[in-house]
ZAMAR-653739 format. One record per residue (C-alpha): x, y, z; residue number from 1. Coordinates in steps of 0.25 Angstrom, whole numbers. Each point is the difference from the previous one (the first is absolute). Layout:
# ZAMAR-653739
- X  Y  Z  pos
- X  Y  Z  NUM
...
***
This chain:
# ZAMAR-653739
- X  Y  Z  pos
- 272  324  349  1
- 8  -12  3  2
- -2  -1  13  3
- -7  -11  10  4
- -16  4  1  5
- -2  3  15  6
- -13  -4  8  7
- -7  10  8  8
- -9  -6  9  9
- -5  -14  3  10
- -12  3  -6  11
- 8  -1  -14  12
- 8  -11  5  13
- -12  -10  2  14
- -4  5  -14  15
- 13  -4  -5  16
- -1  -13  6  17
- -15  -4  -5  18
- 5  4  -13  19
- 12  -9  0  20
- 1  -14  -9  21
- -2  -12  7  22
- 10  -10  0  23
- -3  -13  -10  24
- -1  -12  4  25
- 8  -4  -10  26
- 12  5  -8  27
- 9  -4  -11  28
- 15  1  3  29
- 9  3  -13  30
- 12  -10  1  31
- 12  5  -7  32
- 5  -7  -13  33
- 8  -12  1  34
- 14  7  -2  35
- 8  -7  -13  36
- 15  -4  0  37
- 4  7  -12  38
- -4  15  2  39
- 10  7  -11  40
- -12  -7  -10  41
- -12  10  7  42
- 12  11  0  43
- 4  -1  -15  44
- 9  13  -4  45
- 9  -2  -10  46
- 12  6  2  47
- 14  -3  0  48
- 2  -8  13  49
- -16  -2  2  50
- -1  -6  -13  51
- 12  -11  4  52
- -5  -5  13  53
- -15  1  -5  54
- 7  -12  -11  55
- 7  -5  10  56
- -13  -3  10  57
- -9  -5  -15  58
- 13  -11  1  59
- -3  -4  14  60
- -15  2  0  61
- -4  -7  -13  62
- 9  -14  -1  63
- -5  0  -15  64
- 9  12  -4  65
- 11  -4  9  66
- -1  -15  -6  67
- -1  6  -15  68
- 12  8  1  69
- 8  -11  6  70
- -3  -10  -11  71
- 4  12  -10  72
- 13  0  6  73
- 3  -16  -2  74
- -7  1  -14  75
- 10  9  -6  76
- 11  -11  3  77
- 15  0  -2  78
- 10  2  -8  79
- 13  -2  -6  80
- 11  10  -5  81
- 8  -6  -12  82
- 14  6  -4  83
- 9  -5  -14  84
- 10  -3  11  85
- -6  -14  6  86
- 10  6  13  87
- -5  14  2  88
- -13  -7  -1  89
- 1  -9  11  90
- 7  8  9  91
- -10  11  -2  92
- -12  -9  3  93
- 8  -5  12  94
- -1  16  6  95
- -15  0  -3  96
- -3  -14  7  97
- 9  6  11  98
- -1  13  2  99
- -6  6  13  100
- -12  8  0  101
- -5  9  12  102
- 2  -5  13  103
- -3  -16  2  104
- 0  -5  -17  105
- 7  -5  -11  106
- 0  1  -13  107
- -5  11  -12  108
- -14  -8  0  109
- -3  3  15  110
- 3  15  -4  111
- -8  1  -12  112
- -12  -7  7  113
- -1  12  10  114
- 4  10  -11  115
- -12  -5  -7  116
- -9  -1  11  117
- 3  13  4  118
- -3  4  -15  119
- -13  -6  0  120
- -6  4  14  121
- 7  16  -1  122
- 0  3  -15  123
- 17  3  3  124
- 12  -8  5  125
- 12  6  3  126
- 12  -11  2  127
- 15  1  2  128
- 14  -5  -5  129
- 8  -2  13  130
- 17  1  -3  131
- 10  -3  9  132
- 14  4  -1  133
- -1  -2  -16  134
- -10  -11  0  135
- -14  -3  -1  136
- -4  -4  14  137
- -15  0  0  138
- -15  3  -5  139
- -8  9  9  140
- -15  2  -2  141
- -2  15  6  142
- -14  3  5  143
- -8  11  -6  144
- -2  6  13  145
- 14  3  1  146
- 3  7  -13  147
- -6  13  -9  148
- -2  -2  -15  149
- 0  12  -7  150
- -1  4  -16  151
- 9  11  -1  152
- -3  -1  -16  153
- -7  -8  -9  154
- 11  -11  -3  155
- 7  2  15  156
- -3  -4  12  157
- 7  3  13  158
- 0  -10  12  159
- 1  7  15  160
- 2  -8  12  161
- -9  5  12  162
- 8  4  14  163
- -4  7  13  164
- 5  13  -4  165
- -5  -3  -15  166
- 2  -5  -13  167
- 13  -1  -7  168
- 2  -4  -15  169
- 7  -15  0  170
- 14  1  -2  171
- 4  -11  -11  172
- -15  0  -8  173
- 8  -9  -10  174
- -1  -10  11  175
- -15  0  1  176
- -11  -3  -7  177
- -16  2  0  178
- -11  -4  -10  179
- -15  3  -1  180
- -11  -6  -3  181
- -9  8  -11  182
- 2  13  6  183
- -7  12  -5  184
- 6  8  -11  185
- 11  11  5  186
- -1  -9  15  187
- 11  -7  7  188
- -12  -7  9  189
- -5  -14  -6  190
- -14  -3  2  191
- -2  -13  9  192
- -6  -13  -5  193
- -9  2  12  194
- -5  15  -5  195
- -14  -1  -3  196
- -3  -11  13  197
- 0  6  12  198
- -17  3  -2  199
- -4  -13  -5  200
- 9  -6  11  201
- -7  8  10  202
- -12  -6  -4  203
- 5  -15  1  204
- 6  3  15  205
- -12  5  5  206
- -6  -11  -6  207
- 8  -9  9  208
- 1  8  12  209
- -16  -1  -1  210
- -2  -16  -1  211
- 11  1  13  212
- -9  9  7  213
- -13  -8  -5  214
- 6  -13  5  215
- 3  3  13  216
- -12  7  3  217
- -8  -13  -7  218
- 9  -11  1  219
- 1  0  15  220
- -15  -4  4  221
- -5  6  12  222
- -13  -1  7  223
- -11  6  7  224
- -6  -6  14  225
- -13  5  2  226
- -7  -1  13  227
- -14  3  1  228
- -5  -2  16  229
- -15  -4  0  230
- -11  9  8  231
- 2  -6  13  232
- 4  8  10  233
- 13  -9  5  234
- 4  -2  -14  235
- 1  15  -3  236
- 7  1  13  237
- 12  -7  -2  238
- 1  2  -15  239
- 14  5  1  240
- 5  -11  8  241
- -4  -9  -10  242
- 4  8  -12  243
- 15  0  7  244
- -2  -15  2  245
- -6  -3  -14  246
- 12  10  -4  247
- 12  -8  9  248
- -6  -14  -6  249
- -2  3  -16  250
- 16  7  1  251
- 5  -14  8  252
- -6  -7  -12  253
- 5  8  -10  254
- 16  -3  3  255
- 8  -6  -10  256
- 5  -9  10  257
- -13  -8  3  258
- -12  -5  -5  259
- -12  0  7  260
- -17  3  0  261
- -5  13  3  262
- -13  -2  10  263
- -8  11  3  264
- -15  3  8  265
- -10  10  -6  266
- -1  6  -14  267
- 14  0  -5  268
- 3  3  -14  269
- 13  -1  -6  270
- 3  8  -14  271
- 13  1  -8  272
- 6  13  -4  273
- 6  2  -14  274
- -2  -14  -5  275
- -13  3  -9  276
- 6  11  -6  277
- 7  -2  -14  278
- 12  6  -4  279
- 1  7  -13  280
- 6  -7  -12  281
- 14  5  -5  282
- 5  -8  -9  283
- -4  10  -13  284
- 4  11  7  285
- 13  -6  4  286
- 2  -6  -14  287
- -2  14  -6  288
- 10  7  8  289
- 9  -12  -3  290
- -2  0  -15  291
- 3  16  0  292
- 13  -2  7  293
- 5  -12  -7  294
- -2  8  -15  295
- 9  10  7  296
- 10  -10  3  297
- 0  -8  -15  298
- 0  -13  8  299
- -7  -11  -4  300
- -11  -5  11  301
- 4  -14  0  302
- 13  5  4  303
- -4  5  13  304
- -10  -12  4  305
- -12  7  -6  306
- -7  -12  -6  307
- -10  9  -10  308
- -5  -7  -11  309
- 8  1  -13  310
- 2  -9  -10  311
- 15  -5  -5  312
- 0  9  -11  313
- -3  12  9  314
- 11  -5  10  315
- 11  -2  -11  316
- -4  13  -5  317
- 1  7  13  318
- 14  -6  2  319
- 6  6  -15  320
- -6  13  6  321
- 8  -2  13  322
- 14  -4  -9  323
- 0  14  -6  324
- -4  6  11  325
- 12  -7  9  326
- 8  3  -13  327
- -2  14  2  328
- 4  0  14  329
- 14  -6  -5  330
- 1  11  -8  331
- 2  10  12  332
- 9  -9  7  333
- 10  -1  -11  334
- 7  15  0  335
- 4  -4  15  336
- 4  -15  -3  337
- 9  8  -12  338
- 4  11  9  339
- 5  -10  12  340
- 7  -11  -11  341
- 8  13  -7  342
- 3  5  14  343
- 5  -13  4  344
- 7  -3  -16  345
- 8  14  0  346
- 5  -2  16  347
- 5  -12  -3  348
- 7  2  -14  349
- -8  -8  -7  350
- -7  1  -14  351
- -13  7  3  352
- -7  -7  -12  353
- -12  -7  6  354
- -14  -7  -2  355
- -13  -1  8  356
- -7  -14  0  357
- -12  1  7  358
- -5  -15  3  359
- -13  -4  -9  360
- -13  3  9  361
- -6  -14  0  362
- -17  4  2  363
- -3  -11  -10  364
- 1  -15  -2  365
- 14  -4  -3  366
- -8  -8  -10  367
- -7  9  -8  368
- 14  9  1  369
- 7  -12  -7  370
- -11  -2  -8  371
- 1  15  -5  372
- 16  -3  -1  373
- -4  -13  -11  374
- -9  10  -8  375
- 10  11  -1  376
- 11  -9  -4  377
- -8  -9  -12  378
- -6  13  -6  379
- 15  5  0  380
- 4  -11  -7  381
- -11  1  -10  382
- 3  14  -3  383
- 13  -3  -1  384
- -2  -13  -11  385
- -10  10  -7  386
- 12  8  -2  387
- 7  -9  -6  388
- -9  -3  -10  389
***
């Protein structure tokens, strides 16, 4: 039976009374944790959309990821296009210096930033080759929430665009192009830079959000007035007058706008709150969160103002490590810099015979790089008198 028990007589009624708890004098109050700012890192499920905002918040909750990707983006540098014609050269590196990207930009750098950050956060970009009554017009970064990638076969894959009624398959795919970053075997999805980070980032936010609670619980000192009245009679009397008054002149002399004694009749004792208690320590935890997310990102620590001891070998070391891995990241850009200069080459009637110059990555001491040069070109020179003889 499910139903309330019903009492049939006082007698039971006193019964139930005397057996009743009493009430403590004291009772401990859960207080609710301290919400954090970044609650799709608590919520992780990766899928699709989930997935892409959860990378979006690890950017804007971690400054480390968002600063390494950034830095990524002005590593991988510029570039020039060289044609045999010295005037289809020029005036093609006039369109990419000119051309208008999205909505408030210039210039095919601007674009292939985005393209690449959007590359590296998501695993996929999706960008677009604008024409205009026969010309090329503009660059446009589409965002992923907006279009549907779908591998209709091994070697093919279809682009749709997302609608209110549904999806619809892009008119000119010739004119669009997306890339993906090491995505699995028979997938059209990329696998993010960040894929891996979303636990240890976790960590290192509640890591944070707990030294903010710690601080302003122990940082901010308060104190405890105590008031004990004596045993004479008149004393215990007007104990709460004078503990209103004590009350009224210690807050008066606790304003930030003046300075001033506190005076007080009868035993008074004054403690503070919070200020002999220690806050953990958090700098190895914090270091050891960092360290994992800045393996995953392949940046040097000295990049991102982590002064870690390393000695100069290590650090020149770390940075021919960084070369390849910023050469590798140039690799994926290149089919759409050859895909947008053809575009360009064929609408204008020009030769579509063309060069990538990507712009030396200068990690090292201009120094030791022409140093390197003088070595390369005297052993030429000796293996060329060697030759001879």
């Amino acid at each position: 039976m499910l139903l309330p028990h019903r009492v049939k007589n006082e007698d039971e009624k006193i019964m139930l009374l005397k057996k009743k708890e009493p009430r403590p004098l004291a009772q401990a109050v859960q207080t609710a944790p301290s919400a954090s700012p970044f609650r799709e890192l608590s919520s992780y499920v990766p899928l699709a959309v989930g997935e892409r905002r959860l990378y979006a918040a690890l950017r804007e909750a971690v400054p480390v990821i968002d600063a390494a990707i950034d830095k990524i983006l002005r590593l991988v540098g510029s570039f020039t296009v060289k044609c045999d014609d010295r005037n289809t050269q020029d005036a093609l590196n006039t369109f990419l210096r000119n051309v208008r990207v999205n909505a408030a930009e210039t210039g095919v750098q601007s674009f292939l930033n985005s393209y690449l950050s959007q590359l590296l956060t998501y695993g996929n970009a999706v960008g677009e080759m604008v024409l205009d009554r026969g010309r090329f017009a503009a660059l446009y970064n589409a965002g992923l929430d907006d279009v549907e990638l779908r591998a209709v076969s091994p070697l093919q894959i279809d682009i749709y665009r997302r609608e209110p009624g549904g999806s619809a398959k892009v008119k000119y795919p010739e004119l669009v192009f997306c890339s993906a970053l090491n995505p699995p075997a028979g997938s059209a999805q990329g696998v993010s830079i960040l894929h891996g980070l979303p636990f240890v980032s976790g960590i290192l936010i509640q890591i944070y959000n707990t030294i903010g609670v710690n601080w302003e619980r122990l940082g901010n000192v308060r104190f405890a007035v105590t008031y004990k009245p004596t045993g004479d009679a008149a004393d215990r009397a007007y104990a709460k007058e004078r503990a209103q008054q004590i009350a009224g002149e210690w807050s008066r002399a606790m304003q930030k706008d003046s300075v001033s004694d506190f005076v007080a009749v009868g035993d008074v004792s004054i403690k503070a709150i919070g200020a002999d208690n220690q806050i953990l320590d958090s700098e190895i935890p914090v270091r050891q969160m960092l360290e994992q997310i800045i393996a995953k990102l392949g940046l040097p620590p000295f990049l991102l103002g982590l002064s870690w001891s390393s000695t100069e070998r290590m650090s020149s070391q770390q940075a021919d490590i960084l070369t390849s891995e910023l050469e590798a990241y140039r690799r994926l850009l290149s089919p759409v810099i050859d895909k947008i200069c053809t575009l360009w080459l064929r609408l204008n009637g020009f030769d579509r015979q063309f060069e990538i110059e990507w712009n030396n990555i200068t990690l090292q001491d201009e120094t030791q790089l022409a140093n390197a040069r003088l070595m390369n070109a005297r052993a030429a020179q000796m293996e060329a008198a060697l030759k001879k003889e």
